[in-house]
Residue, then its C-alpha position, 0 to 999 in steps of 0.5 A: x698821446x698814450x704814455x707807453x712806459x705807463x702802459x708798460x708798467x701796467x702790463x708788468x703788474x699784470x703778468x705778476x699777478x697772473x704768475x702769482x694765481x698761477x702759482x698759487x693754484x699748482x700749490x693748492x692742486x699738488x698732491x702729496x708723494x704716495x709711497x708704500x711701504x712693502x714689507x712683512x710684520x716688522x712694517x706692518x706693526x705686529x703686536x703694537x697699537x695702531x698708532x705705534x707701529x713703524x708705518x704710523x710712527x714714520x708718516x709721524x716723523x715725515x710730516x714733522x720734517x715739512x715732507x708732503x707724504x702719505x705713506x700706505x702700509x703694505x706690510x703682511x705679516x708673516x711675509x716672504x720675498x716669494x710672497x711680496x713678489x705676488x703682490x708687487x704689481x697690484x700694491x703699485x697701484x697708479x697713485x703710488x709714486x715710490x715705494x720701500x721695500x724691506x723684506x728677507x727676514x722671514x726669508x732666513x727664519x725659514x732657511x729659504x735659500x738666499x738665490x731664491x731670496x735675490x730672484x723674488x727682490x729682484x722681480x720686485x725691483x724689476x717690477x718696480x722699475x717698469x713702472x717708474x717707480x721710485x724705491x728705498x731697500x731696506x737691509x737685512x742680515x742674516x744670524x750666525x747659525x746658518x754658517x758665514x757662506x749663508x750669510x755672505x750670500x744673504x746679507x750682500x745681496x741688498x747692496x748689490x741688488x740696490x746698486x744693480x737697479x739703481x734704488x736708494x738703499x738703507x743698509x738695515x732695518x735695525x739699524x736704529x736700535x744700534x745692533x742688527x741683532x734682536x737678542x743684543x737689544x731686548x730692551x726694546x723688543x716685545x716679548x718674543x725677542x723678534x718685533x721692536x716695541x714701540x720705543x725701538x720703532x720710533x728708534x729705528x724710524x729716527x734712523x731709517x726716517x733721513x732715507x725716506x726722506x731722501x725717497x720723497x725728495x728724489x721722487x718729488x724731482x722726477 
């Protein structure tokens, strides 16, 4: 006579195994979270050593919270929004789940009109969000000198842009440092008074680090 309730039991240890190989495999074949990171000199590491600039020195920070991250530095020197919206599409390459999106300081040194500054982000964030793309904006505020209609119209346009398309949203760049202007916190600063040193990267990835975070979270649940 065949013992049912052992056969039973067999079966179950079975199943538990095969869930096991099942379950071990998807880990060992799941890939990290791809994000890259859009932005001028200020990500893409102006004046400081390879390792200290705030692409490395956040990756740094993600592994060492346990995210399985990688993070491609898609930050160009001297750039402004016109010239982060030319290159939107191509940097959102099929492997890049999300992206960060912290430009509009070379925006302000030039004096470019915060209307033109809104289109490009907003093309950007358009582009993004047609490729399912998941974003972080970064803030950025504008200095006194260009009178308070100027900087009303710059410095509100990341949080409405970010609640328009639905984006996480990080108020300010320098944030970290503990003041969003550079002439308050030269300490930690380079010599020109605009990049951070090193010591002011990591202060600022410590404070912009718990949004990427929350970007890695959010696109590992889509």
């Amino acid at each position: 006579m065949i013992n049912l309730k052992r056969q039973y039991g067999a079966c179950r240890e079975i199943s538990k195994v095969a869930a096991a190989v099942l379950l071990s495999s998807s880990a060992a074949f799941a890939e990290p979270v791809t994000i890259a990171a859009m932005g001028d000199s200020l990500t893409q590491g102006y004046g400081l050593h390879v390792d200290q600039g705030f692409v490395p020195q956040l990756q740094a920070w993600l592994t060492g919270q346990g995210a399985d991250v990688r993070l491609v530095n898609a930050g160009v020197s001297g750039d402004t929004t016109a010239g982060g919206l030319s290159r939107a599409a191509w940097t959102m390459t099929p492997d890049v789940d999300a992206m960060i999106v912290a430009l509009g300081g070379n925006d302000v040194l030039r004096g470019i009109d915060p209307a033109s500054s809104r289109a490009n982000l907003s093309g950007i964030l358009a582009a993004a969000a047609a490729q399912d793309v998941n974003v972080l904006l970064i803030g950025m505020q504008a200095p006194g000198n260009y009178g308070p209609e100027y900087k009303e119209s710059f410095d509100s346009m990341y949080p409405q842009l970010s609640e328009q398309f639905a984006t996480l949203f990080a108020p300010s760049f320098f944030e970290g440092l503990g003041s969003v202007d550079p002439a308050e916190v030269q300490g930690l600063m380079q010599a020109d008074g605009i990049h951070p040193n090193a010591k002011g990267v990591a202060m600022i990835v410590d404070a912009l680090g718990p949004h990427v975070l929350a970007l890695v979270e959010h696109t590992s649940e889509n």
